[in-house]
TIROTOR-290416 format. One record per residue (C-alpha): residue in three letters; z, x, y; residue number from 1. Coordinates in pm, whole numbers. Each point is the difference from the previous one (the first is absolute). Layout:
# residues N
+-----+--------+--------+--------+-----+
:   r :     up :   east :  north :   k :
+-----+--------+--------+--------+-----+
: Ala :      Z :      X :      Y : NUM :
...
+-----+--------+--------+--------+-----+
***
This chain:
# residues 341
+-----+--------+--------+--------+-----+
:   r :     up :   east :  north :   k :
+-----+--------+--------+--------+-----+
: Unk :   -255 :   1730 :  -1438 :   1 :
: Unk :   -299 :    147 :   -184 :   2 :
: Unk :   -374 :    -83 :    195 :   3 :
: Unk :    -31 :   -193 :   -383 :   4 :
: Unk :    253 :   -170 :    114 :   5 :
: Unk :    -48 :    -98 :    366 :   6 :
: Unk :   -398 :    -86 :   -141 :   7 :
: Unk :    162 :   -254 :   -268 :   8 :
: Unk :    229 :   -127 :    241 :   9 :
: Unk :   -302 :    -34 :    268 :  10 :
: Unk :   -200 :   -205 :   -307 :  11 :
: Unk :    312 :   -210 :    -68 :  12 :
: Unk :      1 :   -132 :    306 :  13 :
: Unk :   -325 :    -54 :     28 :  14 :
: Unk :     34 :   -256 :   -315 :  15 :
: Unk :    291 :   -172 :    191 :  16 :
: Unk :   -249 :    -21 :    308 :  17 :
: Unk :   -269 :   -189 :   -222 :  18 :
: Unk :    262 :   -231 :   -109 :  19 :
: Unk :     68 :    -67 :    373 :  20 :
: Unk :   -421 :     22 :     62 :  21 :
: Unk :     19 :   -280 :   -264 :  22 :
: Unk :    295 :   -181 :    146 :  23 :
: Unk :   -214 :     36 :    348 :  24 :
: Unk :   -314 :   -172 :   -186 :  25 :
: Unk :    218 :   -254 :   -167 :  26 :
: Unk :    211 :   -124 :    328 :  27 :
: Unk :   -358 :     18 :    189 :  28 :
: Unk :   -167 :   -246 :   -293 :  29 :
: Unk :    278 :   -214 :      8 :  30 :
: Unk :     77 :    -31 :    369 :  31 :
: Unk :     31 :   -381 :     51 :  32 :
: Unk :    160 :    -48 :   -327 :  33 :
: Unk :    314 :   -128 :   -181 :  34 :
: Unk :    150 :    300 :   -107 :  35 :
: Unk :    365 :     48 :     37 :  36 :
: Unk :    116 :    168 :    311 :  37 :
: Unk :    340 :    102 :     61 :  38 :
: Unk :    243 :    -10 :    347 :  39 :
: Unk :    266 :    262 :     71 :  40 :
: Unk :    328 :   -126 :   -113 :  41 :
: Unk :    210 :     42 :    299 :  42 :
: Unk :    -55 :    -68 :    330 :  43 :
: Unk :   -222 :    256 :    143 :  44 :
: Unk :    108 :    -94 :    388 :  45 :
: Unk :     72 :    333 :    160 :  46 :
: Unk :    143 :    333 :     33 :  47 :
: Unk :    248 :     67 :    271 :  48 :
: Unk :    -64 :    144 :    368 :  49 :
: Unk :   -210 :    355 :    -49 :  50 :
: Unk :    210 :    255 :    166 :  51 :
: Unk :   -188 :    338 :    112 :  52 :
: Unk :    130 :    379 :    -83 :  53 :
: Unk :   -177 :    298 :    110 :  54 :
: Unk :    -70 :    227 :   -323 :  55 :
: Unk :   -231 :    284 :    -39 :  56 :
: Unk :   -319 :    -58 :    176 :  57 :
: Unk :     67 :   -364 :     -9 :  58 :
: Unk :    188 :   -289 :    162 :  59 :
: Unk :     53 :   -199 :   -339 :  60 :
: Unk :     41 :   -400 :     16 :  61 :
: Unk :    224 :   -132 :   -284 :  62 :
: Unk :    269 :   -228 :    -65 :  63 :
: Unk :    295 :     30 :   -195 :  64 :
: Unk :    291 :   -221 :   -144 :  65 :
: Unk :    299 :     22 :   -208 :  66 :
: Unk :    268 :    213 :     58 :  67 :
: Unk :    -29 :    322 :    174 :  68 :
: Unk :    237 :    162 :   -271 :  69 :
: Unk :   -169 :   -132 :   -298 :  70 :
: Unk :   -273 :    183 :   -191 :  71 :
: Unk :   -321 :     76 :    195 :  72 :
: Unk :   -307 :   -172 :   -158 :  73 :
: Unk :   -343 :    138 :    197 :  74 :
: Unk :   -251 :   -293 :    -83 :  75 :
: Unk :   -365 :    117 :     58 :  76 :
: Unk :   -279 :   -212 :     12 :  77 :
: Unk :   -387 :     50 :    -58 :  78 :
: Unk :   -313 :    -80 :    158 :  79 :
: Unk :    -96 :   -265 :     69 :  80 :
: Unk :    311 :   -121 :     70 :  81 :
: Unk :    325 :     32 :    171 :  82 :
: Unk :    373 :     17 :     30 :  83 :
: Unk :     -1 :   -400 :    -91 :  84 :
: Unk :    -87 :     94 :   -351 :  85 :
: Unk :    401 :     72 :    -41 :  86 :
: Unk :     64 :   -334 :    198 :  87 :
: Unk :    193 :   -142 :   -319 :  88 :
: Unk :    111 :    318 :   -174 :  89 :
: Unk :    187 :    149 :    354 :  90 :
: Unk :    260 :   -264 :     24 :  91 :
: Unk :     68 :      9 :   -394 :  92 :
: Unk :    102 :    335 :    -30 :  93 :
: Unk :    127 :    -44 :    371 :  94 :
: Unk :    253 :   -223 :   -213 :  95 :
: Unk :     85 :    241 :   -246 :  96 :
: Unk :    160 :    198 :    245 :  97 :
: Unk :   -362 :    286 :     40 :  98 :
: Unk :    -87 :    145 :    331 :  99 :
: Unk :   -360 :   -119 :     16 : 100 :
: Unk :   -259 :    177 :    232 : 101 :
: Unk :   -346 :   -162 :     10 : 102 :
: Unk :   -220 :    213 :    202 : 103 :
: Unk :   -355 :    -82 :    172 : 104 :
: Unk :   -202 :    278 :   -115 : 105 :
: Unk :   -182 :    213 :    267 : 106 :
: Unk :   -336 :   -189 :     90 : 107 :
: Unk :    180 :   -351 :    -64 : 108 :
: Unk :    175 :   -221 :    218 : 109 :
: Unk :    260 :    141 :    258 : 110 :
: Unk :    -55 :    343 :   -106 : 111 :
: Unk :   -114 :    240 :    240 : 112 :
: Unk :    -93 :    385 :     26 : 113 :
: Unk :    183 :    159 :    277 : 114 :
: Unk :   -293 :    205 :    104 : 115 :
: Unk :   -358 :   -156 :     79 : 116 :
: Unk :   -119 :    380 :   -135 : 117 :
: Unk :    158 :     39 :   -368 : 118 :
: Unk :   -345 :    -77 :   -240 : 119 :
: Unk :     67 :   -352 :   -169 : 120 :
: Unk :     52 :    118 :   -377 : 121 :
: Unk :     32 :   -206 :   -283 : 122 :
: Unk :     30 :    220 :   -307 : 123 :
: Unk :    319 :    -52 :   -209 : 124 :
: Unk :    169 :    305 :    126 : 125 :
: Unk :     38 :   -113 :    302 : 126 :
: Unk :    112 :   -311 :    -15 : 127 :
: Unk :    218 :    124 :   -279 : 128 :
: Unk :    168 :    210 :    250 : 129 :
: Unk :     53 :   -293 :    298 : 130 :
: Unk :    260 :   -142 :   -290 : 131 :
: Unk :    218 :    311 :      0 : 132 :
: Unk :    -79 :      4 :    392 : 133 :
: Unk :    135 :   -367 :     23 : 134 :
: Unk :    339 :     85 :   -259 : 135 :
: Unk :     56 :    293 :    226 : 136 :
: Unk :      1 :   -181 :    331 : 137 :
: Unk :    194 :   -244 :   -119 : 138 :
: Unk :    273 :    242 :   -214 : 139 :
: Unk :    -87 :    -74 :   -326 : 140 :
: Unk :     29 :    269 :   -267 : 141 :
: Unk :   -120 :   -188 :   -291 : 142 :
: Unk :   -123 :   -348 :   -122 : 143 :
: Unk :   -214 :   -192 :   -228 : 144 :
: Unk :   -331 :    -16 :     81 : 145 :
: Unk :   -261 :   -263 :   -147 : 146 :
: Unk :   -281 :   -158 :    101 : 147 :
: Unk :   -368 :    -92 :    -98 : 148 :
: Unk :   -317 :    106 :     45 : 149 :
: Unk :    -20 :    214 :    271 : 150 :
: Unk :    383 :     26 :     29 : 151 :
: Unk :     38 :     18 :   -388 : 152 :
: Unk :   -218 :    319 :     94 : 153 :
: Unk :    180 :    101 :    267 : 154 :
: Unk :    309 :    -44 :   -190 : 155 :
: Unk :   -115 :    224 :   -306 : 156 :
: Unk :    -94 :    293 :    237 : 157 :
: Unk :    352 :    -48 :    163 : 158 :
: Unk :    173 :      9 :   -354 : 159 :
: Unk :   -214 :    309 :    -90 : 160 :
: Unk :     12 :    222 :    338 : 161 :
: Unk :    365 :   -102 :    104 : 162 :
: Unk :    204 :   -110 :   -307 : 163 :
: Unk :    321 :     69 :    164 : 164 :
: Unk :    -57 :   -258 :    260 : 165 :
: Unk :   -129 :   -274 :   -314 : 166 :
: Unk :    321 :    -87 :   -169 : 167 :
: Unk :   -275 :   -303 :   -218 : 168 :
: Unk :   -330 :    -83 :     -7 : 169 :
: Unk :   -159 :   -393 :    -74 : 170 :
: Unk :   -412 :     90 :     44 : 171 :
: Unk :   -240 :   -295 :    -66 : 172 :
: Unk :   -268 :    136 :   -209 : 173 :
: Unk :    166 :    303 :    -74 : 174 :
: Unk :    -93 :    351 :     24 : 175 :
: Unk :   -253 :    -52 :    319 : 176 :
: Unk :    -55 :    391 :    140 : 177 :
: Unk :   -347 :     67 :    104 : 178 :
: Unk :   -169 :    244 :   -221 : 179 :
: Unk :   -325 :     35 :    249 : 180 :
: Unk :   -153 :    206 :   -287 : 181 :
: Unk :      6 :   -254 :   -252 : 182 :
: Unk :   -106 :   -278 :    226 : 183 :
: Unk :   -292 :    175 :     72 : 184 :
: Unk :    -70 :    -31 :   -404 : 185 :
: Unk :   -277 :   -335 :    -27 : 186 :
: Unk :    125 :   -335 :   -209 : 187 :
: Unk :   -206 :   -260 :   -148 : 188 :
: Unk :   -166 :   -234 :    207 : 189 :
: Unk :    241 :   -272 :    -87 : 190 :
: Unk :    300 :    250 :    118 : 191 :
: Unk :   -197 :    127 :    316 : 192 :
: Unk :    -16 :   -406 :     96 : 193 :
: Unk :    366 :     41 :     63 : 194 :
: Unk :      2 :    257 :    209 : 195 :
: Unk :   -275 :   -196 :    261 : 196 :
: Unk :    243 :     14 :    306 : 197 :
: Unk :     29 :    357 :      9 : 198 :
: Unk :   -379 :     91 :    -37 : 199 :
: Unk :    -52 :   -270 :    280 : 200 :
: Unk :    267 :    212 :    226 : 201 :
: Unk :   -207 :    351 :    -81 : 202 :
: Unk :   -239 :   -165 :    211 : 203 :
: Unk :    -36 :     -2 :    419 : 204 :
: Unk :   -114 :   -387 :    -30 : 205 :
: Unk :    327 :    -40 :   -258 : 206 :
: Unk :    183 :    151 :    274 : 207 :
: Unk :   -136 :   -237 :    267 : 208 :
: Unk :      6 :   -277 :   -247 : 209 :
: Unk :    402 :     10 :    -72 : 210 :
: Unk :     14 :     72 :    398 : 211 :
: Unk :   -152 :   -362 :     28 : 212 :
: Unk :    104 :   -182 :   -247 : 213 :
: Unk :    334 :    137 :    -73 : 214 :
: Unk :    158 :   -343 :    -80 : 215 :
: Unk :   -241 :   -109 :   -222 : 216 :
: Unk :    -43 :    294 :   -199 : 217 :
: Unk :    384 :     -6 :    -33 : 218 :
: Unk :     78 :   -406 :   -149 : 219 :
: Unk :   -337 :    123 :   -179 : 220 :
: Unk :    168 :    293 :   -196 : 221 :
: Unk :    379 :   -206 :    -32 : 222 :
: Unk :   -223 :   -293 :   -196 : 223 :
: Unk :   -198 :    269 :   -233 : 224 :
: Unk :    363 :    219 :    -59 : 225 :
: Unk :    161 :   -334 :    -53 : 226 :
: Unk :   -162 :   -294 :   -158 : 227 :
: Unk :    249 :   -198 :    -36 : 228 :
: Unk :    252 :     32 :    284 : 229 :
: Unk :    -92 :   -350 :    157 : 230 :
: Unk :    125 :    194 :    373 : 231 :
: Unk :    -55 :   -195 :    303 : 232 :
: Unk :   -211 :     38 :    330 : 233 :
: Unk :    371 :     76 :    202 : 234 :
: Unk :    116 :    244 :   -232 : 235 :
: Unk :   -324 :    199 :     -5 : 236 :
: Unk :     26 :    -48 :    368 : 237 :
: Unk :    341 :    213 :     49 : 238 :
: Unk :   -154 :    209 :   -216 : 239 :
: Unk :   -361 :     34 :    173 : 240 :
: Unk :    177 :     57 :    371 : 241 :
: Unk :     74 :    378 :   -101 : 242 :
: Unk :   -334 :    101 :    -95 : 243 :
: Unk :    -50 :    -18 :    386 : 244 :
: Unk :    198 :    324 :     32 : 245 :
: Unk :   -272 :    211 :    209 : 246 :
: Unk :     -3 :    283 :   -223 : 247 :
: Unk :    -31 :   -227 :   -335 : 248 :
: Unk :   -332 :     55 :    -75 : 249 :
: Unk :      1 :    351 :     48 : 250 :
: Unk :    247 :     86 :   -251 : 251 :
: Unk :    -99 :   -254 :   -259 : 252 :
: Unk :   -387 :    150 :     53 : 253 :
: Unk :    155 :    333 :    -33 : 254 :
: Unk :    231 :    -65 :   -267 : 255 :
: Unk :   -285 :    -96 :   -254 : 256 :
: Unk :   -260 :    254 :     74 : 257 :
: Unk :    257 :    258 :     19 : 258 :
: Unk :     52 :   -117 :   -410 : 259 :
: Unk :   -358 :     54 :    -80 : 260 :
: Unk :     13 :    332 :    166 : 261 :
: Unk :   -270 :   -102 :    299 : 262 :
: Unk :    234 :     23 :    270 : 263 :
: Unk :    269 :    305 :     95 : 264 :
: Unk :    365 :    -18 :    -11 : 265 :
: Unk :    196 :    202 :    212 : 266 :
: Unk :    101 :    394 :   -106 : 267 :
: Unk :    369 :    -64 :    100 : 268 :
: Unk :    -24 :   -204 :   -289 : 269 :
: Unk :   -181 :    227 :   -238 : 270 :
: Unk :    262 :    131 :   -205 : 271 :
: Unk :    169 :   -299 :    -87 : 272 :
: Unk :   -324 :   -165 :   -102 : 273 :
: Unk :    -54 :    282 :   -221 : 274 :
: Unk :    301 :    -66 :   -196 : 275 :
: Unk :    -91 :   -359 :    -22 : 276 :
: Unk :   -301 :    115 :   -118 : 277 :
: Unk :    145 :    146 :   -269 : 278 :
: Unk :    106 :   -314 :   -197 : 279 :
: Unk :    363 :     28 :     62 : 280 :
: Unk :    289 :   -169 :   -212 : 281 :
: Unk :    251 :   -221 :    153 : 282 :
: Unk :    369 :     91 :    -76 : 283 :
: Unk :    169 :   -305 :    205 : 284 :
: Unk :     87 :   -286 :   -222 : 285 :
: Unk :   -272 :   -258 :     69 : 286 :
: Unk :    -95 :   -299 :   -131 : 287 :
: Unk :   -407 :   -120 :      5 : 288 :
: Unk :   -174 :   -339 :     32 : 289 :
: Unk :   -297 :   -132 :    -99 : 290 :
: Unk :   -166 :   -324 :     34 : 291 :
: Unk :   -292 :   -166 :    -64 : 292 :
: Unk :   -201 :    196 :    294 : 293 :
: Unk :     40 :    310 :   -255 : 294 :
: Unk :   -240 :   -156 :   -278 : 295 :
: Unk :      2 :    286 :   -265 : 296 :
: Unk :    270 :    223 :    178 : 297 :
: Unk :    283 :   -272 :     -5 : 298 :
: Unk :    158 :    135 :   -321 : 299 :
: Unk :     65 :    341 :    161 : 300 :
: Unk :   -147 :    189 :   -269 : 301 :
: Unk :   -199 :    221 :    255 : 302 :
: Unk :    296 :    132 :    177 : 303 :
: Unk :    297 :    -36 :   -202 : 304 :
: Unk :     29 :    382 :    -61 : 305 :
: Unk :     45 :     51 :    404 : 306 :
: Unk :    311 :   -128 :     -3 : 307 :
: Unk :    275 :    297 :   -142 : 308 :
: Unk :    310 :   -183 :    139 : 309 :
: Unk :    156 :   -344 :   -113 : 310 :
: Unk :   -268 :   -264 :    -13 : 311 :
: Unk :   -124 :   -340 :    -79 : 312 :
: Unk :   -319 :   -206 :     34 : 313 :
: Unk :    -53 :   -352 :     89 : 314 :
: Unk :   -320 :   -234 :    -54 : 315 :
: Unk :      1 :   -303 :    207 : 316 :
: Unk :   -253 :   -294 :    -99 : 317 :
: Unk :   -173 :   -218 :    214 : 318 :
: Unk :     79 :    199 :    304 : 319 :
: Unk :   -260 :    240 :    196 : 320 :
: Unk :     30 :    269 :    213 : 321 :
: Unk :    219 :    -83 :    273 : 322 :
: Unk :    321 :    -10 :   -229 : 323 :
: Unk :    301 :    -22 :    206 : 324 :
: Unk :   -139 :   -321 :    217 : 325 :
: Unk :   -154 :   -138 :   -305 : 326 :
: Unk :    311 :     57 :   -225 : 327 :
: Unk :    290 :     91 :    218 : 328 :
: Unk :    273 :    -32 :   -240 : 329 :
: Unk :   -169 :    215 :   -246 : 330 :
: Unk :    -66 :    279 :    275 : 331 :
: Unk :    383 :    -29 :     97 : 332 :
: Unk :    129 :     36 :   -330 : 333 :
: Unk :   -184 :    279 :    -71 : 334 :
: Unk :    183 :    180 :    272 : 335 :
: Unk :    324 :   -109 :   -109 : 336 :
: Unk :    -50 :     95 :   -330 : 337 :
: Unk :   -137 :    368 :     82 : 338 :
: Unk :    303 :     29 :    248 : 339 :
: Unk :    219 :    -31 :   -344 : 340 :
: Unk :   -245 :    287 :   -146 : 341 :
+-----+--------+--------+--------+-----+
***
């Protein structure tokens, strides 16, 4: 990808975050209003017992259902939330016969570093790399991976640096690898507005401040992302009880300054960061989402040309960011239909 290009795509994004700047000033202006909210559609009860696997430098909480022969299906969720995000997708493709692996990722919930010593990184590498750590521990050659934000992320990177172990990709948002030298490229004011959360991080009293307020900031961020998702106090509570992982704030604090190049990654990870870097295609058939969290981005213009293999892209109205809780049978299918691909 040409710098032309990574600087257009930077800009393009920036319009889609003053769409969501102006969603944040419209949901803020009409708080206490009668505009229409919607539920999740199924139940959104629970996932089953987490189970714990040593894998690379972690000991990774997840649960899985379904059949242990079927298809694996790696569901990776984003910050701020959890594994409950898949609480209604998991047991739908559990009953198409998919092997479905929902992992904590590291710094959330039951997941654990094995050494108190190993530096607390966030940057997409990484975490990229705890997925192929988790399919090799538990003898998995190849899946479908999908997820959003963070895991839609996580989930391109794996797609990009591993493609033999990604047999399909579903990645909310799209094409979400960091290019840290086009985010250091200014917006508008209107754009910068959407990117408050990680300025406030950059900062020691951001740092302190998610420290305290954790919680808060979190529902905070799921009613901005999602304006309409009328979600409940008990199932931002399931959600909420793995942000008390100890190392949670660490590697979310890390994660974003490490994207606007004011904190250090780790040189293990240097080479594969430089490839990302790079602007790389992905090969795997894959299959994109948008919703209305994307603003300007949800046609999927911007990143269309990323994707070389066999492809699709899906707008989804009236949902926001958090798609597979928000619209679980959307989210499933998806995944069933980029299995066909």
């Amino acid at each position: 990808m040409s710098e032309k290009s990574k600087y257009d795509r930077r800009q393009f994004m920036g319009a889609a975050a003053m769409t969501v700047a102006a969603m944040q000033l419209r949901a803020s202006l009409n708080a206490g209003g009668t505009s229409k909210r919607i539920k999740s559609p199924l139940s959104g009860t629970s996932l089953g017992p987490v189970k714990q696997v040593q894998a690379g430098l972690l000991n990774v909480g997840h649960v899985e259902a379904g059949s242990v022969n079927g298809t694996p299906v790696v569901l990776l969720h984003g910050w701020p939330y959890d594994i409950n995000a898949f609480v209604d997708v998991a047991p739908l493709l559990a009953s198409k016969g998919f092997r479905v692996i929902v992992p904590y990722l590291r710094g959330y919930g039951s997941t654990r570093f094995l050494s108190n010593d190993t530096f607390r990184n966030g940057q997409p590498s990484a975490v990229a790399l705890d997925t192929i750590a988790l399919m090799d521990a538990l003898k998995i050659d190849k899946a479908i991976v999908a997820g959003f934000d963070w895991g839609a992320r996580t989930a391109d990177v794996v797609a990009v640096l591993w493609p033999e172990r990604c047999k399909a990709l579903v990645s909310v948002s799209g094409y979400l690898i960091t290019n840290r030298k086009a985010n250091q490229q200014p917006l508008p004011p209107a754009g910068e507005l959407g990117w408050w959360y990680q300025y406030y991080f950059a900062t020691e009293r951001g740092a302190i401040g998610y420290e305290k307020y954790r919680h808060d900031f979190a529902k905070l961020i799921w009613k901005i992302a999602s304006p309409k998702w009328d979600f409940d106090d008990a199932t931002f509570e399931r959600t909420a009880a793995s942000f008390d992982n100890p190392d949670h704030v660490r590697i979310v604090i890390h994660n974003y300054r490490w994207r606007l190049s004011l904190a250090n990654g780790e040189p293990q990870f240097d080479v594969l960061e430089s490839k990302l870097s790079e602007g790389p295609t992905i090969a795997v058939p894959a299959i994109t989402i948008s919703s209305d969290f994307d603003g300007a981005a949800a046609d999927g213009a911007a990143f269309r040309t990323t994707f070389r293999g066999k492809y699709s892209h899906r707008i989804l109205d009236g949902i926001g960011h958090n798609v597979p809780q928000e619209a679980p049978q959307d989210f499933a299918q998806a995944i069933l239909d980029v299995d066909g691909y």
